[in-house]
N, CA, C, O and CB atoms as a CASP TS submission, in Angstrom:
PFRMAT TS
TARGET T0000
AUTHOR 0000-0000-0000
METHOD Language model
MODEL 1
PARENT N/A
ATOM      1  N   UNK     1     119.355  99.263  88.507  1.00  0.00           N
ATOM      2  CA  UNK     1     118.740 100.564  88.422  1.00  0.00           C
ATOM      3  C   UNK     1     118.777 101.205  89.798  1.00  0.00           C
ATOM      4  O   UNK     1     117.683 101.429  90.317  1.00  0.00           O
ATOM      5  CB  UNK     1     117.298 100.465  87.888  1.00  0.00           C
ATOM      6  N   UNK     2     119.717 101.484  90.365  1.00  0.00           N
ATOM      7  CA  UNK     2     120.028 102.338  91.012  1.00  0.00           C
ATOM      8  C   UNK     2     120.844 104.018  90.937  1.00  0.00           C
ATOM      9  O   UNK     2     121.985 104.455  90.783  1.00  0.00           O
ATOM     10  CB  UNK     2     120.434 101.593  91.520  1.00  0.00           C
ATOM     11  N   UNK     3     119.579 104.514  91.135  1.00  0.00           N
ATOM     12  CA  UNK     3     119.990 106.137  91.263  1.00  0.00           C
ATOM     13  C   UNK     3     119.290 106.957  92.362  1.00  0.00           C
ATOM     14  O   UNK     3     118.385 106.521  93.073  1.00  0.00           O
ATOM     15  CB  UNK     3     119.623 106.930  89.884  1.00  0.00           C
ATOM     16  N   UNK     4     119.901 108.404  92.428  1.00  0.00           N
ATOM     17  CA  UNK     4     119.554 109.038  93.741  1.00  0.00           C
ATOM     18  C   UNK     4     117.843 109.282  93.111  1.00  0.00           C
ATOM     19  O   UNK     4     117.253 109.866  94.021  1.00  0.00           O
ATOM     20  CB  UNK     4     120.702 110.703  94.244  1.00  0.00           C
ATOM     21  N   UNK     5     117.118 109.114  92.231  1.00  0.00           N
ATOM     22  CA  UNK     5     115.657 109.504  91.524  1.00  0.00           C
ATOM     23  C   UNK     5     114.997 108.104  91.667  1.00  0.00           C
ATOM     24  O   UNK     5     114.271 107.738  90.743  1.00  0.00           O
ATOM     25  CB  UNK     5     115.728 110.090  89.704  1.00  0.00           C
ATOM     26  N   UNK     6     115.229 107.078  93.013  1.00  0.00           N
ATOM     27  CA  UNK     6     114.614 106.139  93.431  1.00  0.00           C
ATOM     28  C   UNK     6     113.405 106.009  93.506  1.00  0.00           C
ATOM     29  O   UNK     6     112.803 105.048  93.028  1.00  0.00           O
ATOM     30  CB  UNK     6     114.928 105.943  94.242  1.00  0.00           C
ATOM     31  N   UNK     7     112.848 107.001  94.147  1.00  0.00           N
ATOM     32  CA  UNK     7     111.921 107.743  94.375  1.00  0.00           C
ATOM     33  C   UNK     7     110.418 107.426  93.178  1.00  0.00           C
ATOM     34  O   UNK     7     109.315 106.939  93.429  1.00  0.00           O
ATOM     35  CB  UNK     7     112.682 109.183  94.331  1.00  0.00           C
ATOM     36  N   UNK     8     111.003 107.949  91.864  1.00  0.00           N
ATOM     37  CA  UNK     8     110.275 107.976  90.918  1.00  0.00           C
ATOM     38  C   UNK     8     110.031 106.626  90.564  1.00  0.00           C
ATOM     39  O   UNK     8     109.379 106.469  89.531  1.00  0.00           O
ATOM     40  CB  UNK     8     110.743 108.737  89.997  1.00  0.00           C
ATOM     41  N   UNK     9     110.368 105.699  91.125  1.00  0.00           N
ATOM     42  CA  UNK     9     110.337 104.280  90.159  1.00  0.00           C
ATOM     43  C   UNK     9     109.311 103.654  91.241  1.00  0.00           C
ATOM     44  O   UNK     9     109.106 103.944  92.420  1.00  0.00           O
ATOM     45  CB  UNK     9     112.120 103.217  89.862  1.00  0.00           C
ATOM     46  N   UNK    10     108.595 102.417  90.153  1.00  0.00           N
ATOM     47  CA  UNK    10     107.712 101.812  91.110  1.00  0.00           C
ATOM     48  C   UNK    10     107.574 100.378  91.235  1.00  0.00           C
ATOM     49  O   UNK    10     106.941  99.682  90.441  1.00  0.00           O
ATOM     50  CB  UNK    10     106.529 102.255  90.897  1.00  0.00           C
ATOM     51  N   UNK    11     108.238  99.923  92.341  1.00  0.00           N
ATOM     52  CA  UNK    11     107.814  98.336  92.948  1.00  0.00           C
ATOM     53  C   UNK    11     107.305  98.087  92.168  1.00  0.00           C
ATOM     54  O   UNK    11     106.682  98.944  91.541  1.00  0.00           O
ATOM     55  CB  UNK    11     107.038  97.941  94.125  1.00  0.00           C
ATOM     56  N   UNK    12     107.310  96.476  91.717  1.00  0.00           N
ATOM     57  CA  UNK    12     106.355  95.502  91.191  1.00  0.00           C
ATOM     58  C   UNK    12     106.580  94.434  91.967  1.00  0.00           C
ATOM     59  O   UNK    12     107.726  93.985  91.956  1.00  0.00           O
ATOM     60  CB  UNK    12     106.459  95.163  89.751  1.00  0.00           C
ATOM     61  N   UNK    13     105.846  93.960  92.579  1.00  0.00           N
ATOM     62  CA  UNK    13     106.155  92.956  93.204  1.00  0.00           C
ATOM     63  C   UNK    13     105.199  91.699  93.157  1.00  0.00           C
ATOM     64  O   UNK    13     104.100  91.871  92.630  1.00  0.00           O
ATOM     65  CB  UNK    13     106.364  93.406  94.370  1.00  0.00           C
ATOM     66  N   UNK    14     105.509  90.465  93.654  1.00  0.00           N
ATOM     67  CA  UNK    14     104.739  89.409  93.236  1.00  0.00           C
ATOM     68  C   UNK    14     102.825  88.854  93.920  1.00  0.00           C
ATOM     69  O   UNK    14     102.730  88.586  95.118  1.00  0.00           O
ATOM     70  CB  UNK    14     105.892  88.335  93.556  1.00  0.00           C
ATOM     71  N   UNK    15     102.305  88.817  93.551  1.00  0.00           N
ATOM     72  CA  UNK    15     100.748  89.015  93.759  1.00  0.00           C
ATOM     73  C   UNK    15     100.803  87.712  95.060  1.00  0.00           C
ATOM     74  O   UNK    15      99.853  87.684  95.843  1.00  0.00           O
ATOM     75  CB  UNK    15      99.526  88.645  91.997  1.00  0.00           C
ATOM     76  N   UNK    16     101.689  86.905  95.187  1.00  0.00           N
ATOM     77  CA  UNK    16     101.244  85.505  96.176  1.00  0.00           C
ATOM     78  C   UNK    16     102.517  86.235  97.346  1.00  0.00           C
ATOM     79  O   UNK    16     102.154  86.890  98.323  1.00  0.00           O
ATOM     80  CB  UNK    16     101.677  83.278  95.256  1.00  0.00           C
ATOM     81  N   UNK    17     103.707  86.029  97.091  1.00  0.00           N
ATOM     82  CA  UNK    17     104.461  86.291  98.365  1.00  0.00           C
ATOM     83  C   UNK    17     104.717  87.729  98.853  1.00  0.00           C
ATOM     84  O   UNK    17     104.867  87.919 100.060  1.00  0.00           O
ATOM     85  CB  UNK    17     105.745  85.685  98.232  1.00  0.00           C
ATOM     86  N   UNK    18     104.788  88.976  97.792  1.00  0.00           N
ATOM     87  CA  UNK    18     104.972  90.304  97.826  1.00  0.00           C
ATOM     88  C   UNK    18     106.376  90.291  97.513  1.00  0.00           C
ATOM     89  O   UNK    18     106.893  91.398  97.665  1.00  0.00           O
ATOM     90  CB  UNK    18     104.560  91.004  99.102  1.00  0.00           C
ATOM     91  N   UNK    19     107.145  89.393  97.128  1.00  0.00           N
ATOM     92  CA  UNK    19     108.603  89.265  96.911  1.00  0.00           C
ATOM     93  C   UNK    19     108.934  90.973  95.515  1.00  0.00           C
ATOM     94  O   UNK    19     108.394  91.414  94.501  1.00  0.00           O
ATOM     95  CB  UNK    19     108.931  87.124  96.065  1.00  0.00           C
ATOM     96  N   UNK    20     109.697  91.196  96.086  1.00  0.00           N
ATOM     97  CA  UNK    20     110.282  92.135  95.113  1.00  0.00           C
ATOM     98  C   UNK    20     110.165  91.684  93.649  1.00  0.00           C
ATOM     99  O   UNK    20     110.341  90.487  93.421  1.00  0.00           O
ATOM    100  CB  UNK    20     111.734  92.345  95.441  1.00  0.00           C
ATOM    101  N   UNK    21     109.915  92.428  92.742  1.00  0.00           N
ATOM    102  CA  UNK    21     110.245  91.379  90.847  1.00  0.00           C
ATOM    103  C   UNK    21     111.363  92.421  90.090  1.00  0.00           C
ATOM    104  O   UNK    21     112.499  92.240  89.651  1.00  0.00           O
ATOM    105  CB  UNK    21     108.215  91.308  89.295  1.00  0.00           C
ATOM    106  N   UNK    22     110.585  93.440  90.152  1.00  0.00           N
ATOM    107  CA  UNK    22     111.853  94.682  89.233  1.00  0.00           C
ATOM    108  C   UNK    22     111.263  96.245  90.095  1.00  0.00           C
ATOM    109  O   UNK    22     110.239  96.229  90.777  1.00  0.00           O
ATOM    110  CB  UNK    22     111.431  94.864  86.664  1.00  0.00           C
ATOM    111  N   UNK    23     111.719  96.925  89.992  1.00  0.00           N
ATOM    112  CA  UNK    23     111.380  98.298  90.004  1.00  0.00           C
ATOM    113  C   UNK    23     111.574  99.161  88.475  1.00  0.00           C
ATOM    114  O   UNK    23     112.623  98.972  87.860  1.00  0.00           O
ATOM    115  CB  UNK    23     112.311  98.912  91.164  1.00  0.00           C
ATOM    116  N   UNK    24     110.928  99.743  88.120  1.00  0.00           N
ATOM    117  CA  UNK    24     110.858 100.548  86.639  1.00  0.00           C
ATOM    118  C   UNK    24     110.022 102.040  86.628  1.00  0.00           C
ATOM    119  O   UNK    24     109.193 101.922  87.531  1.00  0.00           O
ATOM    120  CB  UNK    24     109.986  99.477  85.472  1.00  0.00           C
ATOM    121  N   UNK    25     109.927 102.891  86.237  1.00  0.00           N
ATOM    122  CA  UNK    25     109.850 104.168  85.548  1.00  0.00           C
ATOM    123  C   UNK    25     108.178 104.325  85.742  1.00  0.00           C
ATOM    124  O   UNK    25     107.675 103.214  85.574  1.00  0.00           O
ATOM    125  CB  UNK    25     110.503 104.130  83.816  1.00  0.00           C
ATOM    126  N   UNK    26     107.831 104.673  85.843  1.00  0.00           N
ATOM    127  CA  UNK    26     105.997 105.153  85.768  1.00  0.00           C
ATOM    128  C   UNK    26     105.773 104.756  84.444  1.00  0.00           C
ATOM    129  O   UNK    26     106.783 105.069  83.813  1.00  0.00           O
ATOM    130  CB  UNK    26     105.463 107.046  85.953  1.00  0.00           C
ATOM    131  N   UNK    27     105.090 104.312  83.831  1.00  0.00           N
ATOM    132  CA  UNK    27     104.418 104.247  82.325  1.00  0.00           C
ATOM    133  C   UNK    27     105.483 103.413  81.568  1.00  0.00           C
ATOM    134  O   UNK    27     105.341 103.375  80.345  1.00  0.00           O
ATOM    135  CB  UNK    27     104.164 105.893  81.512  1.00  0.00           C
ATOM    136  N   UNK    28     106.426 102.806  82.054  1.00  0.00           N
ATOM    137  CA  UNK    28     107.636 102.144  81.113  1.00  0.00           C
ATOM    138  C   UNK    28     106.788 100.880  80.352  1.00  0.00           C
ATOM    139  O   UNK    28     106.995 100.570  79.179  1.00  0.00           O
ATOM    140  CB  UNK    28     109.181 101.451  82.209  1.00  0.00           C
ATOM    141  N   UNK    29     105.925 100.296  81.117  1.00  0.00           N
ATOM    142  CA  UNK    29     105.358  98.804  80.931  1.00  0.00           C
ATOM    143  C   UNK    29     104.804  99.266  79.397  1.00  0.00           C
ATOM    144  O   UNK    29     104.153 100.309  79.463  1.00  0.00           O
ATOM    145  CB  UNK    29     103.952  98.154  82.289  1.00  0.00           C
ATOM    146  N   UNK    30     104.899  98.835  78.338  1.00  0.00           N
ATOM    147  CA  UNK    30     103.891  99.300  77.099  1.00  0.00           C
ATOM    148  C   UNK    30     103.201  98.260  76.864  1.00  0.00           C
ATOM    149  O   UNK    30     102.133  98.602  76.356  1.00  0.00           O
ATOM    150  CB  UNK    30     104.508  99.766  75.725  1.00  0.00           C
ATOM    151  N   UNK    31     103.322  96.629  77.038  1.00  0.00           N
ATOM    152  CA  UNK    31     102.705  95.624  76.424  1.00  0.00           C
ATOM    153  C   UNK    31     102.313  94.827  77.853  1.00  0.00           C
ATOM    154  O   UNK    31     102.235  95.384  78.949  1.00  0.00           O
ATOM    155  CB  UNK    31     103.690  94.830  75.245  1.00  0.00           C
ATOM    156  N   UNK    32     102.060  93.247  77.566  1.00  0.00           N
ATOM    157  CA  UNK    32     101.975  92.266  78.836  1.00  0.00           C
ATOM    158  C   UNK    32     103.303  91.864  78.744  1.00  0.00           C
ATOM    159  O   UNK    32     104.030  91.662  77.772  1.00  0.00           O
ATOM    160  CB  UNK    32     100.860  90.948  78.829  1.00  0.00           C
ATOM    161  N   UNK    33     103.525  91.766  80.268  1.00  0.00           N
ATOM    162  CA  UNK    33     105.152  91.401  80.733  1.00  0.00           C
ATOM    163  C   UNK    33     104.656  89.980  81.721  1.00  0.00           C
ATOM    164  O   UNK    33     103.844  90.152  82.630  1.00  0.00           O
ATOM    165  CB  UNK    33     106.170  93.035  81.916  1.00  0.00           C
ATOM    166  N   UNK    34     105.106  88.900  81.497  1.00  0.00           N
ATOM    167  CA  UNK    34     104.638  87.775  82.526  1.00  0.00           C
ATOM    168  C   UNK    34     106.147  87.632  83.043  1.00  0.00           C
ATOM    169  O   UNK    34     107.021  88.081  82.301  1.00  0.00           O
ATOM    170  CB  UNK    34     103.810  86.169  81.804  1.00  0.00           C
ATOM    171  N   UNK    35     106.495  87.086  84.169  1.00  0.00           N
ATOM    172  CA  UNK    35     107.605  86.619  84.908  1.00  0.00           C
ATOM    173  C   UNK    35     107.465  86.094  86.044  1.00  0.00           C
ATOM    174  O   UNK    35     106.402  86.250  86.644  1.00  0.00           O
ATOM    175  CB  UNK    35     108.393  87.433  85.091  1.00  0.00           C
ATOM    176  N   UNK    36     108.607  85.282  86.648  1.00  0.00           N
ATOM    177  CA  UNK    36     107.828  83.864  87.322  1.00  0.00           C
ATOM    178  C   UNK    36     108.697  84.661  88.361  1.00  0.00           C
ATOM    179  O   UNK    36     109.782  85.177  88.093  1.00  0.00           O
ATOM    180  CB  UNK    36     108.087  81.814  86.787  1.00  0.00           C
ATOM    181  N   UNK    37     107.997  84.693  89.730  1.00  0.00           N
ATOM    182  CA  UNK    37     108.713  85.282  90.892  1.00  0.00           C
ATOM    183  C   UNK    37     109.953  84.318  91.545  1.00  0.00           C
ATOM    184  O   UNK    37     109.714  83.113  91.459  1.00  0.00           O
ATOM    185  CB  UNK    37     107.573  85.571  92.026  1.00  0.00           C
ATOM    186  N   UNK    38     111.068  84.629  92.099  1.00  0.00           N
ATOM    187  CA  UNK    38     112.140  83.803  92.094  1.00  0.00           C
ATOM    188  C   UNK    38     111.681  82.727  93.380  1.00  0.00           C
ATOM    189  O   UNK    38     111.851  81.530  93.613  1.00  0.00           O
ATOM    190  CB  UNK    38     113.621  84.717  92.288  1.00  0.00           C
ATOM    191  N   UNK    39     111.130  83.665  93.934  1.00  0.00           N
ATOM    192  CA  UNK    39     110.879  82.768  95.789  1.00  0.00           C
ATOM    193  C   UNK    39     109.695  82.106  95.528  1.00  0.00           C
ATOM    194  O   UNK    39     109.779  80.996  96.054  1.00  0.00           O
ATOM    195  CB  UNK    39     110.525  83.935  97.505  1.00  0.00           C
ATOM    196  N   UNK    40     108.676  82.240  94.995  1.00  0.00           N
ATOM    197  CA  UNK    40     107.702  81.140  95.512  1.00  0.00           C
ATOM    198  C   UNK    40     106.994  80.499  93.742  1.00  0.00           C
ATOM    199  O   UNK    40     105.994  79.819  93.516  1.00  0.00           O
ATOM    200  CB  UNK    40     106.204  82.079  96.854  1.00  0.00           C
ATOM    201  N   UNK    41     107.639  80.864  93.145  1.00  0.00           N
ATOM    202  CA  UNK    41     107.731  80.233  91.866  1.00  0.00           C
ATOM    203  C   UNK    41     106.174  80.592  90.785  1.00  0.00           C
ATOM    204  O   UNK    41     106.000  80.176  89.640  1.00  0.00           O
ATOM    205  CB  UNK    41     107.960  78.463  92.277  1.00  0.00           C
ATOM    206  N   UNK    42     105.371  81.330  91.469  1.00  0.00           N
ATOM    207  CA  UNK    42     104.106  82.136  90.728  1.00  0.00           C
ATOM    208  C   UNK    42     104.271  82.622  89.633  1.00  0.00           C
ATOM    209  O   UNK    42     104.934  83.657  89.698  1.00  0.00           O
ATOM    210  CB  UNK    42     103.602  83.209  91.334  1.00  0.00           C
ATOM    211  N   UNK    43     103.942  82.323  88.564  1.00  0.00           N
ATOM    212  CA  UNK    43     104.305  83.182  87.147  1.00  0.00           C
ATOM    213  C   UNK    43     102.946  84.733  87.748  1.00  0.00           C
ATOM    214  O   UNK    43     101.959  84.498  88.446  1.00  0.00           O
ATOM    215  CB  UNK    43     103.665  81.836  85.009  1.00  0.00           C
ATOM    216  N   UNK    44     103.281  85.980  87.286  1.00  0.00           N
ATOM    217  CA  UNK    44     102.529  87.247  87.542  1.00  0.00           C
ATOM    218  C   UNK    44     102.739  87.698  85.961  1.00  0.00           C
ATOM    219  O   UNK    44     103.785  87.817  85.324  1.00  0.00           O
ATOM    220  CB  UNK    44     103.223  88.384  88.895  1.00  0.00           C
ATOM    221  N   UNK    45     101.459  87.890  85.590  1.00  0.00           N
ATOM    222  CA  UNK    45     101.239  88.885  84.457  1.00  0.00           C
ATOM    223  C   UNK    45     100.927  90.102  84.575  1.00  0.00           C
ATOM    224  O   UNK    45      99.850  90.440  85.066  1.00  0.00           O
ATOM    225  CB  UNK    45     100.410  88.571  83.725  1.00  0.00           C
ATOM    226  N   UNK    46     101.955  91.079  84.078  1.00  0.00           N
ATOM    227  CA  UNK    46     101.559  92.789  84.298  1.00  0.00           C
ATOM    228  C   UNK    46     101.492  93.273  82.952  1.00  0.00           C
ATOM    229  O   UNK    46     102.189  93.175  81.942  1.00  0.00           O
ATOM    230  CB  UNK    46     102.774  93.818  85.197  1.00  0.00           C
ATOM    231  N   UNK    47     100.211  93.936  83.341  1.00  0.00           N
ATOM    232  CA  UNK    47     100.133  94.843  82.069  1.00  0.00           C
ATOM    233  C   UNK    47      99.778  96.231  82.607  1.00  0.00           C
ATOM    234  O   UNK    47      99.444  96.637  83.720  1.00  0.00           O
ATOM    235  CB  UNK    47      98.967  94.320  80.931  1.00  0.00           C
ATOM    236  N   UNK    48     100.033  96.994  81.049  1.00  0.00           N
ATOM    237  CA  UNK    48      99.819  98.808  81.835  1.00  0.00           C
ATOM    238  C   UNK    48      98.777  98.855  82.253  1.00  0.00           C
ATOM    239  O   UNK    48      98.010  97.949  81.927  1.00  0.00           O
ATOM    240  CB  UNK    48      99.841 100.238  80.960  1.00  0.00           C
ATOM    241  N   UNK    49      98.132 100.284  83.456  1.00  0.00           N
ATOM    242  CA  UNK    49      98.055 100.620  83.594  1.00  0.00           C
ATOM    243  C   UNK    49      96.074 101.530  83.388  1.00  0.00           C
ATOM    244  O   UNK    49      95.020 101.725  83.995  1.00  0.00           O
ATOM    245  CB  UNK    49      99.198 100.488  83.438  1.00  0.00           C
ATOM    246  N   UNK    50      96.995 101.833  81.678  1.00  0.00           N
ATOM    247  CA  UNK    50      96.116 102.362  80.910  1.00  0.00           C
ATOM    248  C   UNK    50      96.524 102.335  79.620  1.00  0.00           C
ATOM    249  O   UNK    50      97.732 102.094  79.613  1.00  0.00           O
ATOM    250  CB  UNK    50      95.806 103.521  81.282  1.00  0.00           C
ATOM    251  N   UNK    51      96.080 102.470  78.489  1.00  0.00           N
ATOM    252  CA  UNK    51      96.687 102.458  77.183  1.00  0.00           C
ATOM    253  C   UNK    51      97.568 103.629  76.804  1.00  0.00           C
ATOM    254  O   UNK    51      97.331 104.721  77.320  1.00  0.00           O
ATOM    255  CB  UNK    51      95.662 102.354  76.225  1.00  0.00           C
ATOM    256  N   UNK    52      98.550 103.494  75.956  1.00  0.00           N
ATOM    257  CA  UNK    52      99.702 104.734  75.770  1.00  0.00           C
ATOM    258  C   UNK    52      98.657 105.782  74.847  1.00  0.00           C
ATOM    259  O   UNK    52      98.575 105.583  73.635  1.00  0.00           O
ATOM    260  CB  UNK    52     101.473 104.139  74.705  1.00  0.00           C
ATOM    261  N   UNK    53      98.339 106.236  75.108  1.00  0.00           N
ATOM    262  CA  UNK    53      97.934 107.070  73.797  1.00  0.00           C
ATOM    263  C   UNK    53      98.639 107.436  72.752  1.00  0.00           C
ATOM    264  O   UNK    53      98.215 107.327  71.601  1.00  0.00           O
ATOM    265  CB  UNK    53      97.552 108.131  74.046  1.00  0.00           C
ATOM    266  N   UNK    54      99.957 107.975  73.106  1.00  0.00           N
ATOM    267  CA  UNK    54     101.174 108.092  71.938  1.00  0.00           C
ATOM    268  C   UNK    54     101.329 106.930  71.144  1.00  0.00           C
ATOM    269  O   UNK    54     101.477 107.316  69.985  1.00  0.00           O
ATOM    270  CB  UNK    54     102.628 108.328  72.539  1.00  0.00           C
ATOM    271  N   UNK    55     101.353 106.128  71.182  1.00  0.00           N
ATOM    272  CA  UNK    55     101.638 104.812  70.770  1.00  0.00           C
ATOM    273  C   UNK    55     100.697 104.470  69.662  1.00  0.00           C
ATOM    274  O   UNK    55     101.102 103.797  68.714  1.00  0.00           O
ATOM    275  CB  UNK    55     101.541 103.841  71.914  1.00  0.00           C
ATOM    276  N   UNK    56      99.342 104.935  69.733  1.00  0.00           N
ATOM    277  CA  UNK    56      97.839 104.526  69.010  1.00  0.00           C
ATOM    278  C   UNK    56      98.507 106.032  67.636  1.00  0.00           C
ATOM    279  O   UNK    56      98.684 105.782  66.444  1.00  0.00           O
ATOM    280  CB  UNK    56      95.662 104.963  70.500  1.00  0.00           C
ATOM    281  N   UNK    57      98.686 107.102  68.121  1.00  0.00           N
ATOM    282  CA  UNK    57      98.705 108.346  67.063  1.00  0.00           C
ATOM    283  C   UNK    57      99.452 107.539  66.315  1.00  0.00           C
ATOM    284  O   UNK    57      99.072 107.032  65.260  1.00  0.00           O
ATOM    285  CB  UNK    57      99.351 109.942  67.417  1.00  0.00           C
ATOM    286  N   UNK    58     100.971 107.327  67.028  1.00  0.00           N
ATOM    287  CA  UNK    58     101.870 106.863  66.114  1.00  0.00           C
ATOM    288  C   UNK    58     101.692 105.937  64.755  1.00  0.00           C
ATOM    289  O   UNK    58     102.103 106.130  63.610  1.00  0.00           O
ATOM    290  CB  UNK    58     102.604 106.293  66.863  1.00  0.00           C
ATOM    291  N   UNK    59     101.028 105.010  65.246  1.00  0.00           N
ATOM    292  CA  UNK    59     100.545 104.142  64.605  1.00  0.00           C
ATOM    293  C   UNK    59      99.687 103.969  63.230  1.00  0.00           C
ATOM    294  O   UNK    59      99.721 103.184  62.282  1.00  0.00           O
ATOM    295  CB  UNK    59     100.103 103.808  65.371  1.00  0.00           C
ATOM    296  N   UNK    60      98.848 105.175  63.625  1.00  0.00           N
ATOM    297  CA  UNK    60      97.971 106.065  62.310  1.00  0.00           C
ATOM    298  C   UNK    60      98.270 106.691  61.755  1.00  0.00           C
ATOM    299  O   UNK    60      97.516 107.185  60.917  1.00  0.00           O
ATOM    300  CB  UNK    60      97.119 106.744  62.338  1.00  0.00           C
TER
END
């Protein structure tokens, strides 16, 4: 994910070393995402933010 709209995307990085994990989109995360950082081997659980609201209408 490289583009000149770098800018807009946001670090995630790992809670023990600060190692880089992904970079992604503002609001992309919708559920829990766990992944184990490559360098110091920490599993990190991310979740959003805040709840989608679109997601809840849809649903109903």
């Amino acid at each position: 994910m490289h583009s000149s709209n770098d800018s807009a995307c946001v670090s995630m990085k790992c809670a023990s070393c600060r190692a880089l994990l992904f970079k992604s989109e503002p609001g992309a995360i919708a559920g829990v995402i766990e992944i184990k950082c490559r360098r110091c081997g920490t599993f990190n659980c991310l979740r959003p933010a805040s709840p989608n609201p679109t997601a809840n209408r849809a649903a109903a």
